[in-house]
C-alpha positions as CSV (number, residue, x, y, z in Angstrom):
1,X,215.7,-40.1,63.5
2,X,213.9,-42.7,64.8
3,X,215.9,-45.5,64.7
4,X,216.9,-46.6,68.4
5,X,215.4,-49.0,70.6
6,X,214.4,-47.3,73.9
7,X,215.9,-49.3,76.9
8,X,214.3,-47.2,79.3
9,X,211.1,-48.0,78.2
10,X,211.3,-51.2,78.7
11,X,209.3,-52.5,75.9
12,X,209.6,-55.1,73.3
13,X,207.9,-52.2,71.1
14,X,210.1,-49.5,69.4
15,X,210.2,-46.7,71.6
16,X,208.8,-44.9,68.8
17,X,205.9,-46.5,68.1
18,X,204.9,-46.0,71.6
19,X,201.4,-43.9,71.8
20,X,200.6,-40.3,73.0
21,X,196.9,-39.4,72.9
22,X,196.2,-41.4,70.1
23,X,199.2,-41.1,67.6
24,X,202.4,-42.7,68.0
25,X,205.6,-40.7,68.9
26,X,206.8,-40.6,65.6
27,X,203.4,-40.5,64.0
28,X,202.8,-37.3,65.8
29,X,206.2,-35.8,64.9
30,X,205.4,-36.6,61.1
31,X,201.8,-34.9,61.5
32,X,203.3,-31.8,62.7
33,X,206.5,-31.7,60.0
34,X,203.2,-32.3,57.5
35,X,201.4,-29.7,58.9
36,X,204.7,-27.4,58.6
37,X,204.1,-27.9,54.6
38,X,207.2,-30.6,54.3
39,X,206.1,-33.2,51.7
40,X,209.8,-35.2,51.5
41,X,211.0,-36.8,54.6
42,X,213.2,-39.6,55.4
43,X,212.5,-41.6,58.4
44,X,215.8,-43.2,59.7
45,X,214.9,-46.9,61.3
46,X,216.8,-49.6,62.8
47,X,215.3,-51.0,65.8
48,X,211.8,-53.0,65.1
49,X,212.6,-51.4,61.4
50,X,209.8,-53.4,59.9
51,X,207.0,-51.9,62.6
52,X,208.4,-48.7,62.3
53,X,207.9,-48.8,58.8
54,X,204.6,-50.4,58.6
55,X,203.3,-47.1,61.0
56,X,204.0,-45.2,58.4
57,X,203.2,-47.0,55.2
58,X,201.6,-45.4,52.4
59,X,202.4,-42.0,53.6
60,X,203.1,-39.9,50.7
61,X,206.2,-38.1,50.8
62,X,207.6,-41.1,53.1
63,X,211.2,-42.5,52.3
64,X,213.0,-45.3,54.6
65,X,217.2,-45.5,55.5
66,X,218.4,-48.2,57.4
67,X,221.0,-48.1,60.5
68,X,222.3,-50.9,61.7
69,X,223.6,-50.8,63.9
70,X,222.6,-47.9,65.7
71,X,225.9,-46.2,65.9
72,X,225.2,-42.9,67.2
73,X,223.0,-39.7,65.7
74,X,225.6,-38.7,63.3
75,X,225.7,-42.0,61.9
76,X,222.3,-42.0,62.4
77,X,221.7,-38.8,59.6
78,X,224.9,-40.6,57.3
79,X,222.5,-43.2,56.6
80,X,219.6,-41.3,55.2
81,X,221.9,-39.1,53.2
82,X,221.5,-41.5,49.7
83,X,217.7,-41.1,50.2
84,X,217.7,-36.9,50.0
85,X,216.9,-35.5,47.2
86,X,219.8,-34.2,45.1
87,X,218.5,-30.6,44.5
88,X,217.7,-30.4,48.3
89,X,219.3,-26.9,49.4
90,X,218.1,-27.8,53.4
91,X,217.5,-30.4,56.1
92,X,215.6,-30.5,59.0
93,X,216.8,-32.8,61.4
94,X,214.2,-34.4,64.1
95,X,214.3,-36.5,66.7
96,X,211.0,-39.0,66.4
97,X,210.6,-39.0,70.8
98,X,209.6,-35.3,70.5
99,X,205.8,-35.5,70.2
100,X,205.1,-32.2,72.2
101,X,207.5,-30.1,69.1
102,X,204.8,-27.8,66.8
103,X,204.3,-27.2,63.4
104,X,204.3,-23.5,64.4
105,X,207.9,-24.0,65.3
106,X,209.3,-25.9,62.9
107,X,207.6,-22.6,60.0
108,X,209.3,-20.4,62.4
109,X,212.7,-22.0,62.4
110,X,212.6,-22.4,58.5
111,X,211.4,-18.8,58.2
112,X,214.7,-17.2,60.2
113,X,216.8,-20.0,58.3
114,X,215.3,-18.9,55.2
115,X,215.3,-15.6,56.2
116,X,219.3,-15.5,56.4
117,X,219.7,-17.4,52.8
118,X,218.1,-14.0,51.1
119,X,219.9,-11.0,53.3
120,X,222.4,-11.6,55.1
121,X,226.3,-11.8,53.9
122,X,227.3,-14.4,55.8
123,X,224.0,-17.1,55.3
124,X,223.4,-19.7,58.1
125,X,225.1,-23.1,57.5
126,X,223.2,-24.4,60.4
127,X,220.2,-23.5,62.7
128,X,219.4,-25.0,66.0
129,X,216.4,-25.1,68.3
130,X,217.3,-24.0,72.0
131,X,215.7,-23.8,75.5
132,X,216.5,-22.4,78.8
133,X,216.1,-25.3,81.5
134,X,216.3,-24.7,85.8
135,X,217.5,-28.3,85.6
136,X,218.8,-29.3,82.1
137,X,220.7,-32.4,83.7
138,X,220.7,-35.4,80.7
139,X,220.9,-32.5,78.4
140,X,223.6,-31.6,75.4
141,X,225.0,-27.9,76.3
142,X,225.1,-25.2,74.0
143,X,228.2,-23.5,74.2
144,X,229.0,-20.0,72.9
145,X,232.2,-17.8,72.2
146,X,232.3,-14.3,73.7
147,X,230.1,-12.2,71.5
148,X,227.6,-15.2,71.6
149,X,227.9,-17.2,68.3
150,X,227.6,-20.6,69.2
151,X,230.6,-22.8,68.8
152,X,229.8,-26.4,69.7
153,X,226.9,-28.7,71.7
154,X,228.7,-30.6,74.5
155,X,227.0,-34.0,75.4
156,X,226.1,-34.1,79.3
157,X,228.6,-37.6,79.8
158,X,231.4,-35.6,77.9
159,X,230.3,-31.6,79.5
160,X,233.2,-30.0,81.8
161,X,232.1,-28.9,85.4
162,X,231.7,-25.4,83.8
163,X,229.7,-26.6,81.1
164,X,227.4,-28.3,82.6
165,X,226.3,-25.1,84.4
166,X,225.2,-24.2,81.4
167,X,221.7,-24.0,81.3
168,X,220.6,-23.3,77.3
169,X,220.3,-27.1,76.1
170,X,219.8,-28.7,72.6
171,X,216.2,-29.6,71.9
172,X,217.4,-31.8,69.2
173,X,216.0,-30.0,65.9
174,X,218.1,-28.4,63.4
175,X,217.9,-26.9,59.7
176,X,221.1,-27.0,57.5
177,X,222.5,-26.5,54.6
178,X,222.8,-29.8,53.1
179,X,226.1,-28.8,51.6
180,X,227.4,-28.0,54.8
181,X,226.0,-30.5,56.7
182,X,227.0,-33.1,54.1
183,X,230.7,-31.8,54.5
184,X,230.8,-32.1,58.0
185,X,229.3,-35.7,58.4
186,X,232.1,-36.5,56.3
187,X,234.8,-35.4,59.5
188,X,232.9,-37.2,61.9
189,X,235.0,-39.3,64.4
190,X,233.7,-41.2,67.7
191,X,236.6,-39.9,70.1
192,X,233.8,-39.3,73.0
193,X,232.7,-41.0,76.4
194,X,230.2,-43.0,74.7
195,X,232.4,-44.2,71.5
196,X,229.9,-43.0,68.6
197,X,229.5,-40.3,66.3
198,X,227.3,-37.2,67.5
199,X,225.1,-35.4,65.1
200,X,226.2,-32.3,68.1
201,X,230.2,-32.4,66.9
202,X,228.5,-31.1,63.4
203,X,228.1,-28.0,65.1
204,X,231.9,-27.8,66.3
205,X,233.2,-28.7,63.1
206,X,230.9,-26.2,60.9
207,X,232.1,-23.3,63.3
208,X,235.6,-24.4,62.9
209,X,235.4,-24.1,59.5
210,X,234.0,-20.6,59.9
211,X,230.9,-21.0,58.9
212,X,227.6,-18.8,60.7
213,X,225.4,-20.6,63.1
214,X,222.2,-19.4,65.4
215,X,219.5,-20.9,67.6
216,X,216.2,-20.0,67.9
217,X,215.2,-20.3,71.7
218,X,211.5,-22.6,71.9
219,X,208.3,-20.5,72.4
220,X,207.3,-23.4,74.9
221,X,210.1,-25.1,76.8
222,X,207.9,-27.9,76.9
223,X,208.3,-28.3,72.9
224,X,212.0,-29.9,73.5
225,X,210.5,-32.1,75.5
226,X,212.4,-36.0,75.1
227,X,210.6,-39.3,75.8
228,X,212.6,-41.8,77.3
229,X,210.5,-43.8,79.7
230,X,206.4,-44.1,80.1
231,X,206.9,-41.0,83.3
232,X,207.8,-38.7,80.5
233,X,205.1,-40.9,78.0
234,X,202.0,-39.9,80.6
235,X,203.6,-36.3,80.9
236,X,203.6,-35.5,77.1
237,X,200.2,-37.6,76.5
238,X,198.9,-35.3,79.5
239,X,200.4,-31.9,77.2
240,X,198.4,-33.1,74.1
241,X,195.6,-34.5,75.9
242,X,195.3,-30.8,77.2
243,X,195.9,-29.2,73.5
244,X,193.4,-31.0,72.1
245,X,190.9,-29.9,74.4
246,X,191.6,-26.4,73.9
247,X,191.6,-26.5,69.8
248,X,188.0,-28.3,70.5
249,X,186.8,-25.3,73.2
250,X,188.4,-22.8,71.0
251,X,186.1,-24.4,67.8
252,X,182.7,-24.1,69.9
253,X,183.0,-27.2,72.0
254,X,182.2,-27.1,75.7
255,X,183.7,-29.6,77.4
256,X,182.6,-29.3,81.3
257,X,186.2,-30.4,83.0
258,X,189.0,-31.0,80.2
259,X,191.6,-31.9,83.0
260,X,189.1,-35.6,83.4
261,X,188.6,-36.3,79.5
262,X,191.0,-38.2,77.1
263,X,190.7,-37.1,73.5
264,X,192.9,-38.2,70.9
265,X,194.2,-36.0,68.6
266,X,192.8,-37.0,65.7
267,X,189.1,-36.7,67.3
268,X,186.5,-34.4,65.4
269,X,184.3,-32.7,67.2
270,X,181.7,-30.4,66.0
271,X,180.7,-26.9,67.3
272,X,177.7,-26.9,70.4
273,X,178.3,-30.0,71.6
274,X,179.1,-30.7,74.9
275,X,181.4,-33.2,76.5
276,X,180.7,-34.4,79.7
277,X,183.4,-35.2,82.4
278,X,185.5,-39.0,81.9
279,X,184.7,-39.2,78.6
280,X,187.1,-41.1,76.2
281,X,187.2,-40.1,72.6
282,X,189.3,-42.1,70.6
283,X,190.8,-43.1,67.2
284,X,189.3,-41.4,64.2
285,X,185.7,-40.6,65.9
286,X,184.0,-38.0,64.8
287,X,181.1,-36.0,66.4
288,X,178.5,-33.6,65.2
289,X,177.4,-30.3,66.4
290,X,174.9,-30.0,69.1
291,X,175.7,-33.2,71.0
292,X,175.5,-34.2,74.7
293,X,178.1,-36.7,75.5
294,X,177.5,-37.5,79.1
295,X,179.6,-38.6,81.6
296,X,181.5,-42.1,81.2
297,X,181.5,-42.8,77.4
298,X,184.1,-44.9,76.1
299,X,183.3,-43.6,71.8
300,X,186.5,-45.7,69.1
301,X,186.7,-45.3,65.6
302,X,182.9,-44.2,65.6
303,X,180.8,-41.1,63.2
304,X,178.1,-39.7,65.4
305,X,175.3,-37.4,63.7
306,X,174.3,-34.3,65.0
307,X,171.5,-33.6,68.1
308,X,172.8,-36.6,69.6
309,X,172.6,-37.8,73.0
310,X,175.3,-40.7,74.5
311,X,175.0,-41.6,77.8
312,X,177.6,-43.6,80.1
313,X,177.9,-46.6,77.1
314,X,180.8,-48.2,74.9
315,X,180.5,-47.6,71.4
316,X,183.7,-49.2,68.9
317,X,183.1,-48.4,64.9
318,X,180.1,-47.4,64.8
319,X,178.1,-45.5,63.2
320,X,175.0,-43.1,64.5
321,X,172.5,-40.6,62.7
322,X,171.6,-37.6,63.4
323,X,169.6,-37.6,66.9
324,X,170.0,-40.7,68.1
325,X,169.3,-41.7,71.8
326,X,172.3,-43.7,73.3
327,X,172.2,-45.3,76.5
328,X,172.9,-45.5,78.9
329,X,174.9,-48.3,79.3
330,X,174.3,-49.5,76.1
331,X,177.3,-51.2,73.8
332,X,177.6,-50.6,70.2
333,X,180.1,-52.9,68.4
334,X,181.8,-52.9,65.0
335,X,179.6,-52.4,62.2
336,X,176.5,-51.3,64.3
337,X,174.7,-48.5,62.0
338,X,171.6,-46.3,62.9
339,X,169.8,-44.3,61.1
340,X,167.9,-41.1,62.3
341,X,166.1,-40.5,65.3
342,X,166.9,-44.4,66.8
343,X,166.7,-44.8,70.3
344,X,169.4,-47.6,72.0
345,X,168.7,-48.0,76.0
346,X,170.0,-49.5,78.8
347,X,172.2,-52.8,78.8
348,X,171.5,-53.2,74.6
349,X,173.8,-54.7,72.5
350,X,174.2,-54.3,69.2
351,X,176.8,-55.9,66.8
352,X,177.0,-55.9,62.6
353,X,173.3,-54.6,63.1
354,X,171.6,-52.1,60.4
355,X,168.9,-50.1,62.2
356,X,166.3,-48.3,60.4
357,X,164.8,-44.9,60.9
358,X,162.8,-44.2,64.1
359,X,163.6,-47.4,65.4
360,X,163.9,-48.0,69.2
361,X,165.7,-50.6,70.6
362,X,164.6,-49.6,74.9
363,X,166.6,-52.2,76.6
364,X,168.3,-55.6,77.5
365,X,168.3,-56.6,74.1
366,X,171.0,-58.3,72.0
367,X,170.9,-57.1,68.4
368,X,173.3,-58.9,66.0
369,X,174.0,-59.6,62.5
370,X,170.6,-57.8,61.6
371,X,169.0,-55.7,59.4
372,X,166.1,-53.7,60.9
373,X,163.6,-51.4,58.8
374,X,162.2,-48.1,60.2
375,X,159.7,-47.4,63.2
376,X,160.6,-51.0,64.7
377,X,159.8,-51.3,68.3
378,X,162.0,-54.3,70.1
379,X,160.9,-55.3,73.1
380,X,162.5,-56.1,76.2
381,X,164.7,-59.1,76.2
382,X,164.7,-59.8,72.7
383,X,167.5,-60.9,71.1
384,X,169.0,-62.1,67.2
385,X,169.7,-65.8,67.8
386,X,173.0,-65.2,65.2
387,X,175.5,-67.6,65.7
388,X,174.7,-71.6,65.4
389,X,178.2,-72.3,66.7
390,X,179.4,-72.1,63.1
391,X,178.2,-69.5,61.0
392,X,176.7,-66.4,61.7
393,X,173.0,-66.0,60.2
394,X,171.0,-62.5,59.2
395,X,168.1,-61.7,60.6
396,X,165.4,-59.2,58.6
397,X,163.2,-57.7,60.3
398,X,160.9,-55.0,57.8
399,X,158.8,-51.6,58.6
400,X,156.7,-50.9,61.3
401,X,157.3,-54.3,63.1
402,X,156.0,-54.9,66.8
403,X,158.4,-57.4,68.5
404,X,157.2,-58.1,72.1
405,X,159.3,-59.2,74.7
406,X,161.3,-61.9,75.8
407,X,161.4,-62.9,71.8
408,X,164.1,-64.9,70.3
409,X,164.6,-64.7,66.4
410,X,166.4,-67.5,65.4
411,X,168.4,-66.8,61.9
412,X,168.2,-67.1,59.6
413,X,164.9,-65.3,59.7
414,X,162.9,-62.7,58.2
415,X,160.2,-61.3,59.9
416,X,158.4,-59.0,57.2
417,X,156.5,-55.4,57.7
418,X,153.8,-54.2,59.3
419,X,153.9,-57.8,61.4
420,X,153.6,-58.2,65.5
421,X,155.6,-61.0,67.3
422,X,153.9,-62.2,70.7
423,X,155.4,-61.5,73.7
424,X,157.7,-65.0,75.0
425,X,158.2,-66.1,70.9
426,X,160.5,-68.3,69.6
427,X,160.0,-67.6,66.0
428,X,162.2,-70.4,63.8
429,X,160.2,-69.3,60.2
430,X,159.2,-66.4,57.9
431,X,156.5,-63.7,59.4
432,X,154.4,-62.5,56.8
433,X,153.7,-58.7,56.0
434,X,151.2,-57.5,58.5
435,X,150.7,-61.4,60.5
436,X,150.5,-62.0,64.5
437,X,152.8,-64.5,65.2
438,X,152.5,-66.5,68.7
439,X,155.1,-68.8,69.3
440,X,154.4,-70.8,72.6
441,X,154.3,-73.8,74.6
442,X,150.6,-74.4,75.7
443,X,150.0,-73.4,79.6
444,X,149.2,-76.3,81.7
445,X,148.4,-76.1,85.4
446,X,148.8,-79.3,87.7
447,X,146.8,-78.8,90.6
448,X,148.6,-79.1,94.2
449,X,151.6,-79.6,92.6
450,X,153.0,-76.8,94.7
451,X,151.8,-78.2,97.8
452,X,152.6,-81.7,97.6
453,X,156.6,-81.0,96.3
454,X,157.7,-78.0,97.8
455,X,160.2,-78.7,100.0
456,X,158.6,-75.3,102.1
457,X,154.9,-76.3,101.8
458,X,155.8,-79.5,103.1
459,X,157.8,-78.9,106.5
460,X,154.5,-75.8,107.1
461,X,152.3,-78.9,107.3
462,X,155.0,-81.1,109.1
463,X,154.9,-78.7,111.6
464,X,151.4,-76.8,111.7
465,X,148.9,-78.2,115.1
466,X,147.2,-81.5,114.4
467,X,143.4,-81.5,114.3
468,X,141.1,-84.1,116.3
């Protein structure tokens, strides 16, 4: 269900499509239902239906209802009903705000559902997901007969003064028989305080008609967990934030203070590395073994090799051989790609930039739109003179090349192997293979220049002793 707009957030975005360590809401619900070996799903939209959609698009598996308008949760499930399979025998039900809920919960509620189909005589028509809350304020109530079978969920606004001491809540996940479920949607009515039609009066109605219902309590309360404004966003972000890091330490990963590290669940990380406090991971990055990732990084979208070492830099799509020397501070943008053993230093920039083997790039350089060949030594304040305010222009640069400092390469250029650039160059042409090329105004010195204009040298003799 995923189809309401989320006033509390306060957001012209679909409270759905609102991110938790990485994934959306709703993309992390349809992860973990994945994960849970579900490969046919209906996703229920109506609010920003067109975003919603386009999140998930080219999911297989991945069907689309429309509601509209948003007329409550049992209207909500009405509408995907065309879109379910005919042969379907069950139905999990899920809200698409519950990012913390687990694919280890959703096997175990189909396993006692499933369970109940094969043995007992009386099979469930309907399971429900529970938990036991000190405060379950906000919360529908479960309610139960005498010898405990469950008879109805009563929505907080509608909830007695007895009822709502009730402290076993709905966590908004169910499995039912479609039959059954498909019978009762059909009796739905919106006699209530809010004037819609509850997915929660299925419950009523099924045990009216007789028919066996259970729960299954949550392993972790905080599972059931509801998002409904960017407090509860942080708090669930926080949960998977912390789940993450403990998959990664339980794989071999050391990771020196989790609590100060953001990283996102779809993060790879590879066994012997080590992850240095206030790093951010994020996106699809993925990391070799035997890494240092020291403290500060900011690492998007980006494949890192293994042996490497990042230090306190930016790096956004890129993508770094096996040990590579990062940093620190340098910033790696889309499309920047080293090969082995290349060192990057401090304050480097590199952008669309093809680095060979061996190459090291040491500091305050810019580096775009570039191919660079292996063993390549930039110096010092060199930089790809890329853009004419136009077009953007490659620069080659071949083997074993010495570029001194201070350089500018003006593309497009090529600048071929074995071939040393002078210190101070502007170099506008082609450098042949294995050529010195010195590209320089010629020195001149005026004599007393110094003395004669400087503004300083001139009030020193204004005020120095006069001589007889």
């Amino acid at each position: 269900m995923a189809a309401g707009k989320g006033t509390r957030m306060k957001s012209n975005l679909p409270k759905v499509l609102h991110k938790a360590a990485g994934r959306t809401m709703l993309g992390q619900v349809w992860h973990e239902v994945r994960a849970a070996g579900i490969d046919n799903c209906v996703i229920v939209v109506g609010h920003g239906a067109e975003q919603v959609q386009a999140s998930l698009a080219g999911e297989p598996g991945c069907r689309f209802a429309l509601q509209m308008p948003q007329l409550g949760t049992g209207h909500c499930v009405q509408q995907a009903l065309p879109q379910i399979l005919p042969q379907t025998q069950a139905v999990l039900i899920l809200c698409g705000d519950t990012p913390l809920l687990r694919a280890q919960t959703i096997n175990a509620m189909y396993q006692r559902y499933a369970a109940s189909q094969q043995k007992d005589n009386q099979p469930l028509a309907g399971l429900l997901l529970t938990t036991i809350l000190d405060n379950p304020h906000g919360y529908g109530r479960i309610v139960r007969n005498n010898d405990g079978s469950v008879t109805a969920i009563v929505e907080e606004k509608d909830a007695s003064a007895e009822q709502r001491q009730i402290r076993e809540i709905n966590a908004g996940a169910y499995i039912f028989n479609y039959a059954a479920l498909q019978s009762a949607l059909a009796r739905l009515d919106n006699n209530n305080a809010q004037g819609e039609y509850y997915l929660t009066d299925v419950i009523s109605l099924l045990a009216a008609d007789g028919q066996r219902l259970d729960t299954l309590p949550a392993a972790d309360p905080l599972e059931t967990t509801g998002v409904n404004d960017r407090v509860q966003l942080a708090a669930a972000a926080a949960e998977l934030f912390r789940r993450k890091a403990e998959e990664l330490m339980l794989a071999g990963v050391t990771i020196i203070n989790p609590v100060s590290c953001c990283i996102e669940m779809d993060v790879q990380v590879g066994a012997d590395t080590i992850i240095y406090p206030n790093c951010q991971l994020r996106g699809q990055t993925s990391i070799g073994s035997g890494c240092v990732i020291d403290s500060d990084c900011l690492i998007t979208d980006s494949q890192i090799g293994n042996d490497c070492t990042i230090t306190k830099s930016v790096l956004n799509q890129a993508t770094i051989g096996d040990r590579a020397n990062i940093g620190p501070f340098a910033y790696l943008r889309p499309g920047a790609n080293l090969a082995e053993d290349v060192k990057v230093g401090d304050f480097a920039e590199l952008k669309n930039a093809r680095i060979g083997r061996g190459s090291k790039i040491p500091h305050l350089s810019y580096i775009g739109d570039a191919e660079v060949g292996e063993n390549v030594n930039i110096g010092c304040g060199t930089i790809t003179c890329n853009y004419d305010g136009v077009n953007k222009h490659l620069t080659k640069i071949g083997n074993n090349v010495f570029v001194g400092s201070n350089s500018n390469l003006v593309a497009p250029v090529e600048v071929q192997d074995d071939a040393f650039i002078a210190a101070g160059s502007t170099i506008t042409k082609q450098v042949g293979a294995g050529a010195l090329a010195v590209e320089r105004s010629p020195q001149r010195e005026i004599a007393n220049w110094g003395r004669e204009k400087s503004p300083k040298a001139l009030a020193a003799i204004k005020s120095s002793p006069k001589q007889d």
